[in-house]
Every structure is written in structure tokens, then in C-alpha cells.
N, C-alpha and C positions, 0 to 999 in steps of 0.2 A: 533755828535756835543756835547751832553750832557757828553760824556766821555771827551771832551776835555777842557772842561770848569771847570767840578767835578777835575780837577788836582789840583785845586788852594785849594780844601776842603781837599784833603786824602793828608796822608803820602807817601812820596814817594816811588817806586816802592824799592827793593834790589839794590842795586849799588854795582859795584866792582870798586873798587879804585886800581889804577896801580902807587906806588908810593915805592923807594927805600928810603926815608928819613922816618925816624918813626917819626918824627916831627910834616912834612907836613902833614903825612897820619893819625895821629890822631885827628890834626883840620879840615881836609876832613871829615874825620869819624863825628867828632862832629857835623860837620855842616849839615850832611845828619841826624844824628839820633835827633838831635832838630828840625827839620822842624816840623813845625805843633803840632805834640805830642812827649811827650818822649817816651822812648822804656819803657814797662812794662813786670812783667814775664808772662802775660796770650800771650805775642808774638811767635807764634813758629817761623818765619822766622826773621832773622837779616835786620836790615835797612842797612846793606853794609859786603861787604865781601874783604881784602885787601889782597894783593899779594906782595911781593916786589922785586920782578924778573921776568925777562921778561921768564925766563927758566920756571917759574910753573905754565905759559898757558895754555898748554897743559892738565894741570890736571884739569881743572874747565870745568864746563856743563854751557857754555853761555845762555843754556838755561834761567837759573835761573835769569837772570838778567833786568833789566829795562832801564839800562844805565850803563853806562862805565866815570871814572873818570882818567884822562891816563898822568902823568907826564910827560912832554916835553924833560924831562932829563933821565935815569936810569942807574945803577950804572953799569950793565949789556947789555947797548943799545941807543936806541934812543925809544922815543916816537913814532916817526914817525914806526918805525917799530912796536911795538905794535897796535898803528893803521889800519894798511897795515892786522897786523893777526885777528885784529877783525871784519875789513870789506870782507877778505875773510870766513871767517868761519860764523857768526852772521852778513849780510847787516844792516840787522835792526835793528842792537842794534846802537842806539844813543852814540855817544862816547863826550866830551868834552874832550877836553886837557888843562892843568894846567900849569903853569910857572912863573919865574919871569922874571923883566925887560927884565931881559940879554936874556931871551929865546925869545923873544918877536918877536925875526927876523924871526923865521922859522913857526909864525902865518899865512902868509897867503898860505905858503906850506901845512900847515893842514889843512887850511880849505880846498883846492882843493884836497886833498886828501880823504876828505867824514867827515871830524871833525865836529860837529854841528856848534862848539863854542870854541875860544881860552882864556880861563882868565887867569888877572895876576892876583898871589898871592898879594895882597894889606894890607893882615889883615882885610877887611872886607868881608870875608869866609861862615860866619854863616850866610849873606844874597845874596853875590855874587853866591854862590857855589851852593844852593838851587833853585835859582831863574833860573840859567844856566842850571841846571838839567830838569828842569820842563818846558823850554821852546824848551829843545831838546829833551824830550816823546812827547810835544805835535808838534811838527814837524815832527816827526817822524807819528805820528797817524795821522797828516794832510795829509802824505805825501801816507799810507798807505791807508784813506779814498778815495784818490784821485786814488789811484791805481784801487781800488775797483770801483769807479763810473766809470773810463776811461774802464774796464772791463767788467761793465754792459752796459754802452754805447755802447762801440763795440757788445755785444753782441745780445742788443736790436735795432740798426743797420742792426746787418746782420738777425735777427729774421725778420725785418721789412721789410729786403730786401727781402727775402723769400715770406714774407706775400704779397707784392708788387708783385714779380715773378706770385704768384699763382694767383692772384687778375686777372692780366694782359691777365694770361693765361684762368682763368675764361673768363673773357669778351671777350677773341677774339674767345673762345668756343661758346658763349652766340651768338657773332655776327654772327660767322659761323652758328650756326643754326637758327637764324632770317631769314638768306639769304638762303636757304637752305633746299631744300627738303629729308626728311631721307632717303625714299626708294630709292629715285634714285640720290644722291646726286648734281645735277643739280639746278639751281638756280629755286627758289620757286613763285610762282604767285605773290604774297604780294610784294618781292621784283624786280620781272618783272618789274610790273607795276612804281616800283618808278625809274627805272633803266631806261624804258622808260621815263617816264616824261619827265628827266633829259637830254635826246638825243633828244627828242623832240625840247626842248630850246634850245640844241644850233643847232641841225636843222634851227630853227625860226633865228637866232640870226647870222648865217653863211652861210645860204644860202646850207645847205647839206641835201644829197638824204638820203632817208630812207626805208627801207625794212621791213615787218613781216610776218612769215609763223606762221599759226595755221595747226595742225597735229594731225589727230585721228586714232583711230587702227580699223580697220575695223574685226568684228568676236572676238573682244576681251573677253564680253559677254560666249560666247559659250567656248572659251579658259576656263573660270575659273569654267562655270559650268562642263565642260567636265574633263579637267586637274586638277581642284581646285585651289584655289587662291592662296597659297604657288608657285606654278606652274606660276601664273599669274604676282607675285609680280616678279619671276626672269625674265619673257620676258621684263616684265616694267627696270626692270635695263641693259636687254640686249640692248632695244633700244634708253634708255639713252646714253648705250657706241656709239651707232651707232651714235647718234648726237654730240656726243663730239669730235668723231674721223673724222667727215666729214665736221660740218662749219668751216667759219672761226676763225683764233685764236682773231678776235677780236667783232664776233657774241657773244650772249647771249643765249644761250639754257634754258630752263624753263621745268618743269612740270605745264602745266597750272590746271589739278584736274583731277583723275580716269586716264582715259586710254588718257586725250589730252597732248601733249606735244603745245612748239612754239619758235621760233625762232626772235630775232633781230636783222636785219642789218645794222648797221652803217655805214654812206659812201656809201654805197650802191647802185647802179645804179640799171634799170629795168632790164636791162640783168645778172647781175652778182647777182638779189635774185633770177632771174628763173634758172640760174646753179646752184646756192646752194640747191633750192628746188629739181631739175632734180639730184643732183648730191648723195644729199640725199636719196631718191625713189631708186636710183639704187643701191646703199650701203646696203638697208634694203631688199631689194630684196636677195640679197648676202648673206647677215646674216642670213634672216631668212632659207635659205636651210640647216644649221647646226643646227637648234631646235630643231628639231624632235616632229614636233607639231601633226603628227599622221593625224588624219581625219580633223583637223580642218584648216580650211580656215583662216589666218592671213593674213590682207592687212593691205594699209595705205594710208588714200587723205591727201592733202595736198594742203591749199588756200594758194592763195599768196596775196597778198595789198602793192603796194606802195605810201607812201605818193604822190608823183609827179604824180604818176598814175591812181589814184584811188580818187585823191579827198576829201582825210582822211585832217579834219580841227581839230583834236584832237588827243591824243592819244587815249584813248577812242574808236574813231572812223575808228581808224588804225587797230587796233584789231578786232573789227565789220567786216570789208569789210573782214579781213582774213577769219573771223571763219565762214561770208557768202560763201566766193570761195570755204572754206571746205567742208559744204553741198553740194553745186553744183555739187562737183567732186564727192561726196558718189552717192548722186540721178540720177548723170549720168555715173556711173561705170567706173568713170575714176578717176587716180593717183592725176592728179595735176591742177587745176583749179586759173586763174587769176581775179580778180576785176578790171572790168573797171570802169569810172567816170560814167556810165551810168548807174543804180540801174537797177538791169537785166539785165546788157548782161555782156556776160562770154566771155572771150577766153580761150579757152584751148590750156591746155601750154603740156601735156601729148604727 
């Protein structure tokens, strides 16, 4: 912005004036080298540089220039084709075109063609000339600022979009491992229980049956003193495969802590959590003949509780009667043990 404003204080930039009358081209001249200050000799660079053929184009370094002064007439052409050569070769060189009355027709062909600005020659040159110059750099710089922030925008855009991406992917990182137990990637106790809750309610709210199995490894202990825990940690992920591959796809498998796992049935009938339990038992039985556990005695009980069966007024207390039916079945050397509504009595479901 500061550069845009400092236009109205400095001399103007080099101008090449495109003009076949040595007339025109000297009150052009005049009117670019009195802007502001006169030309002194401490200048090394000219306040304008004139041509007067559209032929000795070709020899000038557009570099050098600030603006373009381009007669609408030439002795050699049209304006418009000088135009045409300086918007392909230099886009950003700011061009005005010059003319009188007569040419005045083919103003708004120039301007669509990339002209900043069409003036007539009037005689008043030394203010019109100046003033057209200085507002086609600073359009020019508006137009290239703009370029520049549309560039930064997009860029800070797609940097954000990134940022955004990674953000995203962070949190569903974050949330996966809230839910989520490392060692055995199986949903984690913390999140069990709110997973519960939440079936719980609409149990309460619907009128549906509800299942839960608690599950321990029986000789587990002995596995890690014997084999060592590295040993231990991969049975613990083998028997997570085993429960992922054998409830339902729309049961809840858990690590509930150490060597317990558990199970939630949703929709669940009595019959249909004691086949997932029995159905389970015989899958780990299966599995575990491929471990190669050596001397060591691996088993597994497994309680059942269901809500409608058991009596369970809570989630809480759903889990309770499981992880009772568990011990029962440990203390009575049996697989799979059931919670009745009657605190002490078992059916075995084995």
C-alpha cells in the first residue's frame, strides 16, 4: 500500500513512448520529464525512452520500463498492434494509448484489449499525460498486489487444509485410542462401560433383552511365569482374535484388565448369550491346540448375566452377576456358568 500511495511523491518510473510524430513525442516527453522534478545530470536513467516505429520493438528490453505511452495511429501500423506486442511479451507493463478526436473510435477496442487508459491529445498533456501514467503503475501494482494476496490465500487455504486434514486425523487417532485397548486392540474397559450405559437406556427406553459375558484365562499366571510375559502378551492378543472372530458383528468385545476379557450383547435373548458364550469356549478350545503352550494348563470360565434373567437393575450390576457366574465356574471347574435372579444359585450352562 505504502508503494502505492509514495507514486503521487516520486518521479515517474522510465517510460517508452510509441509515437511516429516527433511533435506529439516531444510534448509526451515533456510531460513525463516535468512530472514532479526536472531531469538533473546527477540522473543516470532517462525519464522516457522514444521509438518511432513499430519495427524497433524488437530492439528495446521492456524490461527497463514502468509504462508504455503507445500512439493509436503509426506511420508503420496501428496502435493496436503495438499493444497486442507489448501485452505478449511484458503483461505487466501498464500501456496507455494516445490519440486525438479522430481516433477516439477505436478507445474502447483498446481498452478491451489490456490498455489501462485511452487519452485524447487536448493540449493539456503536462497534467493529463502524468496523471494517466501514474494511475496505470498504480493499477498495475494493485492489480499485482492482489495477485499476490489471491496466492497467499490460496496458499494459506490449502496449508490450513492440511493443518485441518492432520488435526482430524489426529483426533480420530486420539479417539481410537480412548476407546481402545493397545495390546489387544479390542475396545477398552473405560469405554465398555460407557458403551454399556448407553444400551442400557435404550434397553430401559425399548423394552430390549441384554446380555454380558465376563471371561478369565484360567493358568494365565503360570503362562507368563513359565513362558515370560512377552509370551503372555501374544496369547492375550491371540484370544482377543478369538473373540472378534466368534461374537456377533454387533456384540462388544472388551478387555476388561490383566488376563479378563467381556462381552456385550445387544438384542440379546437368554438363549442366543449362552450360544455365544458355548460358541466362544469351543473356538478357544480350537485355538488354543495351535499355541504350543508346552506344560502349561491354559483354560477359560466364562459367566454369563442377563438382564431379564438375572435381575441386573443397573449396568453396574449386570457386570457384577457376570463376573460372579465367572468365579463359580473357576471354583467349580467348569467352562461356563449362568447367574440366576437368586444370589446363589448357578445353572450350569457347561
Amino acid at each position: 500500500m505504502d508503494s502505492q500511495l509514495d507514486m503521487r511523491d516520486r518521479a515517474l518510473p522510465q517510460v517508452l513512448i510509441v509515437e511516429s510524430d516527433p511533435g506529439v513525442a516531444a510534448v509526451l516527453a515533456q510531460a513525463i520529464a516535468s512530472d514532479r522534478t526536472p531531469l538533473t545530470g546527477s540522473e543516470t536513467t532517462p525519464r522516457y525512452h522514444i521509438i518511432d516505429s513499430i519495427a524497433h520493438l524488437h530492439r528495446l528490453d521492456l524490461r527497463c520500463f514502468g509504462a508504455a505511452l503507445v500512439a493509436s495511429v503509426m506511420q508503420d501500423g496501428c496502435g493496436l498492434d503495438v499493444l497486442a506486442y507489448l501485452r505478449g511479451l511484458a503483461p505487466n507493463l501498464p500501456v496507455v494509448m494516445i490519440g486525438g478526436l479522430a481516433d477516439s473510435s477505436i478507445a474502447g477496442e483498446a481498452i478491451r484489449a489490456g490498455a489501462s487508459e485511452f487519452v485524447l491529445l487536448t493540449g493539456h498533456e503536462a497534467v493529463t499525460i502524468p496523471l494517466a501514467v501514474r494511475k496505470a503503475i498504480v493499477h498495475r501494482q494493485l492489480r499485482q498486489d492482489n495477485e499476490v494476496l489471491q496466492q497467499t490465500l490460496t496458499r494459506s487455504m490449502g496449508e490450513l487444509a492440511e493443518v485441518n486434514r492432520r488435526l482430524e486425523s489426529s483426533i480420530s487417532r486420539l479417539e481410537s485410542m480412548a476407546r481402545t485397548d493397545d495390546l489387544t486392540g479390542l475396545t477398552n474397559r473405560r469405554w465398555m462401560n460407557f458403551v454399556l450405559e448407553d444400551r442400557w437406556v435404550e434397553s430401559d427406553r425399548h423394552g430390549l433383552e441384554l446380555g454380558f459375558l465376563m471371561i478369565d484365562l484360567d493358568g494365565f499366571k503360570q503362562l507368563n511365569d513359565t513362558l515370560g510375559h512377552p509370551r503372555g502378551d501374544e496369547i492375550l492378543r491371540r484370544v482377543a482374535d478369538v473373540l472378534r472372530e466368534t461374537v456377533r458383528e454387533i456384540d462388544v468385545a472388551a478387555r476388561y484388565g490383566g488376563d479378563e476379557f467381556c462381552v456385550m450383547l445387544p438384542h440379546a435373548d437368554l438363549a442366543a448369550t449362552i450360544a455365544v458364550a458355548k460358541r466362544l469356549a469351543d473356538q478357544f478350545e480350537l485355538a488354543r491346540a495351535d499355541w504350543s503352550l508346552g506344560d502349561v494348563e491354559l483354560g477359560m470360565s466364562i459367566g454369563v448375566a442377563h438382564r431379564g434373567h438375572s435381575g441386573a437393575a443397573s449396568p453396574d450390576e449386570l457386570i457384577r452377576h457376570a463376573d460372579e457366574a465367572m468365579y463359580a465356574a473357576k471354583k467349580s471347574d467348569r467352562t461356563l456358568m449362568l447367574r440366576n435372579v437368586t444370589p446363589g444359585n448357578w445353572s450350569l450352562v457347561a
